[in-house]
C-alpha positions in Angstrom: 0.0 0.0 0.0 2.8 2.8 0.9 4.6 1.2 -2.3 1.2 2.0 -4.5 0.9 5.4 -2.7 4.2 7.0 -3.2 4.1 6.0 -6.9 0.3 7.7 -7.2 1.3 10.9 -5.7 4.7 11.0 -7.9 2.5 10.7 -10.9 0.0 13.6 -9.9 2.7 16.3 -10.3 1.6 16.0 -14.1 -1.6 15.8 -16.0 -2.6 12.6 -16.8 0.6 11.1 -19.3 -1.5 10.8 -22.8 -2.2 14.6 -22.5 1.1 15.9 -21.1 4.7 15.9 -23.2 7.8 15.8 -20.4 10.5 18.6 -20.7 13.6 18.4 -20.4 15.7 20.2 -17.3 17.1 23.1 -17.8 18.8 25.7 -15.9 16.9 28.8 -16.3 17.5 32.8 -15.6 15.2 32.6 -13.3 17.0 30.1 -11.5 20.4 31.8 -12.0 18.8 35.1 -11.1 17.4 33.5 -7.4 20.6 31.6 -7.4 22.9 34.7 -8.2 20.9 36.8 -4.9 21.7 34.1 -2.1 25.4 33.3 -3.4 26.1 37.0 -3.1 23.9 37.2 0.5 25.6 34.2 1.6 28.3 32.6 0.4 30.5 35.9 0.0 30.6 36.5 3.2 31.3 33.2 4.2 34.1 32.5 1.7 35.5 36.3 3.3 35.5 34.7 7.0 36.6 31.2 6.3 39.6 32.6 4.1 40.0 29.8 2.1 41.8 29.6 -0.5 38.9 27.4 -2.8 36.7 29.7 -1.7 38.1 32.6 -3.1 38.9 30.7 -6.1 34.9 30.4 -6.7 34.0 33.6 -5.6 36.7 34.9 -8.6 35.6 32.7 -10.7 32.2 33.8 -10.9 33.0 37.5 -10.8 34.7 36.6 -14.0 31.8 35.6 -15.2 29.7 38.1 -14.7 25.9 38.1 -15.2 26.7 37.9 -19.4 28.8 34.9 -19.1 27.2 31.0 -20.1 24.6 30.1 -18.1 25.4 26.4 -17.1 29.2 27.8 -15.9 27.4 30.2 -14.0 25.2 28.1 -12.2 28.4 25.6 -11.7 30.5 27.8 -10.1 27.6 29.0 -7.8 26.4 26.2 -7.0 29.7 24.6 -6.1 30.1 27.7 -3.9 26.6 26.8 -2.1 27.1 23.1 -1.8 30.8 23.3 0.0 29.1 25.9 2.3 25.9 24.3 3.8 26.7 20.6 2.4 30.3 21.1 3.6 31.6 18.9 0.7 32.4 18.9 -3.2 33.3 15.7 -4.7 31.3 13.5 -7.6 28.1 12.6 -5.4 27.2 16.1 -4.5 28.0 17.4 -8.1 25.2 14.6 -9.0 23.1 16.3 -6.5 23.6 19.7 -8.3 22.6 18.2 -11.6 20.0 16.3 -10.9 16.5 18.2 -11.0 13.3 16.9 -10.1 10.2 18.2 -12.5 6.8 17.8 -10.9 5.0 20.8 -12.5 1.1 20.3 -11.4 0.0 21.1 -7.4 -3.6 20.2 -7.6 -5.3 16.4 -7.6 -8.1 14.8 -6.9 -7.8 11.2 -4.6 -7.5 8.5 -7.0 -5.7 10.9 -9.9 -2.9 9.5 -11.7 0.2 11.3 -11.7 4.1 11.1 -13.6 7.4 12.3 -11.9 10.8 13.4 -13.7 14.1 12.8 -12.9 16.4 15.1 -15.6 19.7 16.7 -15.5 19.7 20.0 -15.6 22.8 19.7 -18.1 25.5 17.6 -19.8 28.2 16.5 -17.8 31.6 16.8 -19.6 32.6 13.6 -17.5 31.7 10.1 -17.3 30.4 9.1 -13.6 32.7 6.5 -11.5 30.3 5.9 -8.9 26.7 4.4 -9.0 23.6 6.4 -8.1 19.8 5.7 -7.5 17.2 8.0 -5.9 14.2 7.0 -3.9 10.9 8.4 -3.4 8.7 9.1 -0.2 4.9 10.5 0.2 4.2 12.5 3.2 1.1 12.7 4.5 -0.7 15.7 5.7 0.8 15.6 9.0 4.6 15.9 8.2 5.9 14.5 11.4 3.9 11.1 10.9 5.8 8.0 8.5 5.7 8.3 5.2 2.5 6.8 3.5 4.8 5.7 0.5 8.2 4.5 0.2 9.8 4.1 -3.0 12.9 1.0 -4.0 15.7 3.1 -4.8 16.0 3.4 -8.5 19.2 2.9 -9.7 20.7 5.8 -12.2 22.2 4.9 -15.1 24.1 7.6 -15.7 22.4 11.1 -15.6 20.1 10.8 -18.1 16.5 11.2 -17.8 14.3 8.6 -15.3 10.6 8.9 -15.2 8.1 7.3 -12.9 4.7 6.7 -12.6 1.9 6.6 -9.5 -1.2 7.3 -8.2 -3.0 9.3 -5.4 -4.9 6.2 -3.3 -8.6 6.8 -3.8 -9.0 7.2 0.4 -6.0 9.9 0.4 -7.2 12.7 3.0 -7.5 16.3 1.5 -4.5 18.5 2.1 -1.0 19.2 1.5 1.3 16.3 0.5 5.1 16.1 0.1 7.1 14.0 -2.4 10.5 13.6 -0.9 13.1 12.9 -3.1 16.5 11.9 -1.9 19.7 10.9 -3.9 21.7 8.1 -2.9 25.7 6.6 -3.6 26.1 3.4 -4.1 26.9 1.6 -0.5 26.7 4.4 1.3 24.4 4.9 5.1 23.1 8.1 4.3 21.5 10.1 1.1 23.6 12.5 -0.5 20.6 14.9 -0.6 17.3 15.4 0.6 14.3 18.1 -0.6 10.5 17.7 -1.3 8.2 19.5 -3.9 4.7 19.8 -2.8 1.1 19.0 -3.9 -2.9 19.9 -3.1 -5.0 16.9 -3.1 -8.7 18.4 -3.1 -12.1 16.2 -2.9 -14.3 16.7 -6.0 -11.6 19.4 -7.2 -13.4 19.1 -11.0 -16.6 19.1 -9.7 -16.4 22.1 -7.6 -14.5 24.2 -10.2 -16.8 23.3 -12.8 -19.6 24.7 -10.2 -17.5 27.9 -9.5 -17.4 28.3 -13.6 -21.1 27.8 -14.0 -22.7 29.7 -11.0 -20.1 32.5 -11.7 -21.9 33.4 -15.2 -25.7 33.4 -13.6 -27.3 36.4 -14.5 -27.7 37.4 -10.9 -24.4 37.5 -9.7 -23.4 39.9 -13.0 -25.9 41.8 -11.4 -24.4 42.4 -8.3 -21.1 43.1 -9.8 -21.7 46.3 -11.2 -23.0 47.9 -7.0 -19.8 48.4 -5.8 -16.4 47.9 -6.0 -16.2 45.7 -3.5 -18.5 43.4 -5.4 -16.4 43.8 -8.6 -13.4 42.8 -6.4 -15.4 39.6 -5.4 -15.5 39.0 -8.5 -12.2 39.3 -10.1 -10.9 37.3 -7.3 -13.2 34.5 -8.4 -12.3 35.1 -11.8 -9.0 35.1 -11.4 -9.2 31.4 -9.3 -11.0 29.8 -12.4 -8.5 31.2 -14.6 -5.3 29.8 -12.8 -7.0 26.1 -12.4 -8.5 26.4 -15.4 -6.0 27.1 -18.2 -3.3 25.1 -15.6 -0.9 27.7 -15.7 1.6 25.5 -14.0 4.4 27.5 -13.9 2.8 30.0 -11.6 0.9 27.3 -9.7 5.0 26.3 -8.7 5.0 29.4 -6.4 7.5 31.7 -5.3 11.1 29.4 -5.0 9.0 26.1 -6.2 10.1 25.8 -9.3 14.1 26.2 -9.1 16.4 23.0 -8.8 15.7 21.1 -5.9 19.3 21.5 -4.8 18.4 25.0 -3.8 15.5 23.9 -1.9 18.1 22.0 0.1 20.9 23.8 0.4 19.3 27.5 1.0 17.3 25.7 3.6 18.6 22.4 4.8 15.8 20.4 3.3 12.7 22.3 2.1 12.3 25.6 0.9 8.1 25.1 1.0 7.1 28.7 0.4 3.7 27.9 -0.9 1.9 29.8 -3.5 -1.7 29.3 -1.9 -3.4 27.4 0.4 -5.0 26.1 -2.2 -8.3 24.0 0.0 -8.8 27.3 1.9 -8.8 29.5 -0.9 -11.1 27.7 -2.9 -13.4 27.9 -0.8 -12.7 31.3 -0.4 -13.7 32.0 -3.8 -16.6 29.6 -3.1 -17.8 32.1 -0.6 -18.0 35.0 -2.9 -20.3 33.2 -5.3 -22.6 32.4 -2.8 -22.4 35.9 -1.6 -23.0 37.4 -4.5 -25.7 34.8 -5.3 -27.9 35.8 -2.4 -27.3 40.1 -3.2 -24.6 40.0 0.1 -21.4 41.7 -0.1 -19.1 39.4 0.3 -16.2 41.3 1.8 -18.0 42.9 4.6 -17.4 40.8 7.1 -14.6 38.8 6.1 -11.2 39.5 8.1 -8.2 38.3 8.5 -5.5 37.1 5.6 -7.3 37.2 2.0 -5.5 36.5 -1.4 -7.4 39.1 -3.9 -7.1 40.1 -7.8 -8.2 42.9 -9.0 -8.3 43.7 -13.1 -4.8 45.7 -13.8 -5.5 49.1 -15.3 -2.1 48.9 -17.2 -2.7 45.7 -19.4 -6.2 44.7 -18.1 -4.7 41.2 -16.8 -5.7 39.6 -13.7 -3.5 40.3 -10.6 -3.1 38.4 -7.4 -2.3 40.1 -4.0 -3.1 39.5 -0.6 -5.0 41.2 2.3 -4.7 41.2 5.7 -7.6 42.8 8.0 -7.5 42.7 11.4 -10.2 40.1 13.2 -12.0 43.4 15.0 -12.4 45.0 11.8 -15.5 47.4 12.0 -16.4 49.4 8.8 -17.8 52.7 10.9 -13.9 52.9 11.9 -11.2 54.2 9.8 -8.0 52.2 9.3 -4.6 52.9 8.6 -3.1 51.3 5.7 0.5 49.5 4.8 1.2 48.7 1.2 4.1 46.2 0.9 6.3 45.3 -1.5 8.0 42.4 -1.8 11.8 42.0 -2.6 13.4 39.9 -5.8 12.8 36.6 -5.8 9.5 36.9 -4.2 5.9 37.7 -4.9 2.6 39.0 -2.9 3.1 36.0 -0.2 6.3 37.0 0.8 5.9 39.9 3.4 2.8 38.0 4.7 4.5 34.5 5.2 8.3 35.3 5.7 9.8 37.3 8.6 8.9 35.4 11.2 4.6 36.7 10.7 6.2 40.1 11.6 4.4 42.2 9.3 0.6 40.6 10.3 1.0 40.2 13.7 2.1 44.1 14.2 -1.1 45.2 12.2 -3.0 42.7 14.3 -2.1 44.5 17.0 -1.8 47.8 16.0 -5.3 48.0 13.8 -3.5 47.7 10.7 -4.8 47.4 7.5 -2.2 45.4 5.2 -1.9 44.8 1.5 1.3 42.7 -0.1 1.5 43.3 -3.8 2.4 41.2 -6.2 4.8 42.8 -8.3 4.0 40.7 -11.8 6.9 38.3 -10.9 9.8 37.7 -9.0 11.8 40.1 -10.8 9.2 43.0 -11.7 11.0 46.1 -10.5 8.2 48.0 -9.7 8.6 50.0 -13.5 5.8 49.7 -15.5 3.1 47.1 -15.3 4.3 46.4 -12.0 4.7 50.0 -10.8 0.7 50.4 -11.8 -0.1 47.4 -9.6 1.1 49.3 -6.6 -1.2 52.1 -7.5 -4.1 49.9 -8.5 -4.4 48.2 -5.2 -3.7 51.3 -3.2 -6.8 52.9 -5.2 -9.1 49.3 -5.2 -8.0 48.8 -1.1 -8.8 52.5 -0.5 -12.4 52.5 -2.3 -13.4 49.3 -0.9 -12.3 49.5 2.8 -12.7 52.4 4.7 -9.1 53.4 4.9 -7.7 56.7 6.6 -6.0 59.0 3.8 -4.0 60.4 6.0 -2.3 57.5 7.2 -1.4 55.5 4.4 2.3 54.1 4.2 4.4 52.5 1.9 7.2 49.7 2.8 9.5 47.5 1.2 12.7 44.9 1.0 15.5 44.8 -1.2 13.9 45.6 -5.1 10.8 46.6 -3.1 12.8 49.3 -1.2 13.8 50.8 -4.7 10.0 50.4 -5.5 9.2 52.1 -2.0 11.6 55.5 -2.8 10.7 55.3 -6.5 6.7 54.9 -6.3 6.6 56.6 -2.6 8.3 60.0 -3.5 6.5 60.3 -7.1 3.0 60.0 -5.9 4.1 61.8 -2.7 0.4 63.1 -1.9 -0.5 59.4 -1.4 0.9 58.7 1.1 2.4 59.6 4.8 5.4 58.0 5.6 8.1 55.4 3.4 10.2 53.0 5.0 12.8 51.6 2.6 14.5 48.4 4.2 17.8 47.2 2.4 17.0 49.5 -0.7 16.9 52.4 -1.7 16.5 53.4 -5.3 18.2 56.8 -6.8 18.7 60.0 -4.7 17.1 61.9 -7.2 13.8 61.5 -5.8 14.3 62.6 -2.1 13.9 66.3 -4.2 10.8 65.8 -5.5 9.2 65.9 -1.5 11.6 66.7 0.7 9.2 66.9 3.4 8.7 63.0 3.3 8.8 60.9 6.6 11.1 58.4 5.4 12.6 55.4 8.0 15.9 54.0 6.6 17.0 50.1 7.9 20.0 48.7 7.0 22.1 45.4 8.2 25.4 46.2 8.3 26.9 42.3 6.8 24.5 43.0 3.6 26.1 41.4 1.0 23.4 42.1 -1.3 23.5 46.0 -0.9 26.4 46.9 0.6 25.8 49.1 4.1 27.8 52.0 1.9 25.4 52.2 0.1 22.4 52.6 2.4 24.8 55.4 4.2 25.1 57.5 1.1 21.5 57.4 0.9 20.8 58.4 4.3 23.4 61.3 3.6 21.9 62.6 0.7 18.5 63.1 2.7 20.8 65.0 5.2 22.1 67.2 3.0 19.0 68.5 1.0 17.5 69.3 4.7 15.0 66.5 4.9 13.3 67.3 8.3 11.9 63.5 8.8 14.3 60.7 8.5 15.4 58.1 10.7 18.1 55.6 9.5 18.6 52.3 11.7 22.0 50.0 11.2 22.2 46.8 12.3 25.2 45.3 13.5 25.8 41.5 12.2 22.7 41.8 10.3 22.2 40.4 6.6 19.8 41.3 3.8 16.9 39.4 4.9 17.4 39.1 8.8 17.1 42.8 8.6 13.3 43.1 8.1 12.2 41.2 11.1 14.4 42.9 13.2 13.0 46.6 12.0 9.1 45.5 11.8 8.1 47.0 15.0 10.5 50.2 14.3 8.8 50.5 11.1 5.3 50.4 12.6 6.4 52.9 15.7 7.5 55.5 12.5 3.8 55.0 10.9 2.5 55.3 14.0 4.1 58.8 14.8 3.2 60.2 11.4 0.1 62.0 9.5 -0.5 63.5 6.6 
């Protein structure tokens, strides 16, 4: 039975194998551009304090390089870098881990569904192997902690070319969130080499209830409704924009933030899993669930709902549907006002990443502070906030501000890394929007600290940032001294990085939107 299960929920990654077509690995810029962030955050200031003489060698070699350079060397050289700092090793077996890719594109299945699993090289090696391989497959239930459900043989590897493997979901699998471990093995050896897990939804009567959402969404009555409010039409789109992700199965953003790079990154950026889920895919649904029936019986459907909401909203720059999400607190009372925080996420990340990383800092100061919150999606990891992307910050500050009742005067602006360009960028040209800025670990061109002088603007910065170097973030902070800027407030952190930084400065940011009004 574990045998039959494992082998089920390897094969529900895909569509069902006389519709689908298997690609080939590959190493991606996306994956060289997420890759290229951590080796500079991470491993250059490791190679700098271990002072070893291999490590400097990679950390040249890759300079050499640069961002033009091919691809696959790229990725070599960093990923060597990576491996001999968390794996502690470089030798044939953990090469093979670097290579080796697992593809298991689709996250939603019903119980019962059948499901393939590739096993691919992400490229050629120049050299023949001189040890033996195999992998092995588990399934993890719902409850992570429990055994697995399935256990795989190992599969022996002959060579690195491509393995595939078939299974299906058993017909009594539970609803909720399963793992597929993978783990990569040497020949004779006690323990694997490598060990990561992708992730998939298994949903009861998935077809059936999306089929339902897709015909109870077109009833005449709930077009009806649509056109009373904004809020409505925000109902809407949200449901819309659920039928049009499970729907057309765009897979590639069904992967999720970090989901879809080489599984070696999953395990070596965070010793195992790097699980940052694009949805909660049972709740959500019925999320979108709600608003139909909502609208159905003439309700609003956003009127009472609190707490943390994934949205989309219609983009005013290119008319696509746009994800972000929405945090109100549980007290929320619409004959109050509420403050708002618009977020912005770093690169590499999308609208789940202020709301799910940090530690929860970000929600659980506007819980307690009566904080409205909205995370914006940024159209991709590596957006910029120019653009499409700079409209979707001003779209969901306009859609949150019609449809809650949101103070004006204490509206705020905040974001990490690419986001704290966005911040300075979007923050200083629509200056009348908003009532403070609080750039954290970037910081965007000078230039604009002119165009409103008079801007509350909260400056955080870890010193050890690799990523954007604390000179940086001191020359910025200068520049607002010298044009006279009244309001700023710059916070270094000693031993910091450029991701511990944010929860550290949460509550700091809050206490600075706290003290200021338009």
């Amino acid at each position: 039975m574990r045998t039959l299960l494992s082998a089920i929920l390897l094969a529900a990654f895909w569509f069902q194998p006389q519709t689908v077509s298997l690609v080939s690995a590959q190493v991606t810029s996306s994956d060289l551009s997420m890759l290229g962030l951590i080796f500079r955050n991470r491993f250059l200031p490791f190679s700098e304090q271990k002072m070893q003489p291999e490590l400097t060698a990679i950390g040249e070699r890759v300079s050499t390089l640069g961002n033009s350079g091919d691809g696959v060397e790229r990725y070599k050289a960093m990923i060597e870098g990576m491996a001999r700092m968390y794996l502690g090793a470089w030798n044939e077996a953990v090469e093979v881990a670097t290579i080796l890719d697992v593809d298991l594109t689709a996250k939603l299945y019903e119980p019962g569904a059948t499901v393939p699993v590739q096993i691919a090289p992400l490229y050629e090696r120049d050299k023949p192997l001189e040890g033996r391989y195999a992998v092995q497959v588990q399934l993890l239930g719902p409850e992570e902690e429990e055994e697995p459900v399935y256990e795989s043989d190992l599969l022996t590897l002959e060579g690195l070319t491509e393995v595939s493997t078939e299974v299906v979901i058993p017909p009594e699998a539970a609803p909720g969130r399963y793992l597929v471990e993978y783990s990569l093995w040497a020949e004779g050896a006690s323990t694997p080499i490598v060990v990561t897990a992708r992730s998939i939804y298994v949903i009861e009567a998935l077809e059936e209830r999306l089929t339902a959402m897709l015909f109870d969404s077109r009833r005449p009555q709930i077009r009806r409704q649509v056109g009373r409010s904004s809020s409505r039409a925000l109902a809407n789109t949200t449901v819309l924009w659920h039928l049009d992700m499970y729907q057309r199965g765009r897979r590639e953003w069904l992967a999720g933030a970090y989901m879809g790079y080489p599984v070696i990154m999953n395990q070596i950026f965070e010793q195992g899993r790097l699980m940052v889920e694009p949805m909660q895919f049972d709740t959500e649904i019925g999320l979108a669930e709600g608003f139909i029936d909502d609208l159905a019986l003439g309700r609003d459907p956003l009127t009472t709902r609190s707490g943390d909401m994934r949205l989309a909203y219609r983009s005013s720059f290119d008319r696509e549907l746009v994800p972000f999400r929405l945090f109100v607190p549980d007290d929320y009372d619409r004959s109050q006002s509420y403050p708002l925080v618009v977020a912005l996420h770093g690169a590499g990340g999308d609208e789940n990443t202020f709301m799910d990383s940090f530690g929860g800092t970000l929600k659980a100061n506007a819980r307690d502070r009566g904080y409205i919150v909205a995370s914006v999606n940024g159209r991709g990891p590596y957006g910029g906030y120019r653009e499409a992307s700079a409209q979707d910050v001003i779209d969901v500050l306009d859609l949150v501000q019609r449809v809650y009742p949101i103070d004006e005067n204490r509206t705020y602006l905040m974001g990490h890394s690419m986001g704290g360009g966005g911040t300075v960028r979007i923050g200083f040209e629509n200056a009348d929007r908003f009532a403070a800025l609080a750039p954290i670990a970037g910081y965007g061109s000078t230039e604009d600290l002119a165009k409103a002088p008079d801007m509350p603007l909260f400056l955080a910065q870890g010193e050890l940032d690799a990523l954007v170097p604390v000179e940086r973030a001191r020359d910025f902070h200068q520049a607002a001294q010298a044009l006279g800027m009244p309001l700023v407030h710059y916070v270094e952190n000693e031993g910091t990085d450029h991701v511990a930084i944010v929860a550290e400065v949460m509550s700091q940011v809050f206490d600075w939107f706290d003290s200021h009004r338009r």
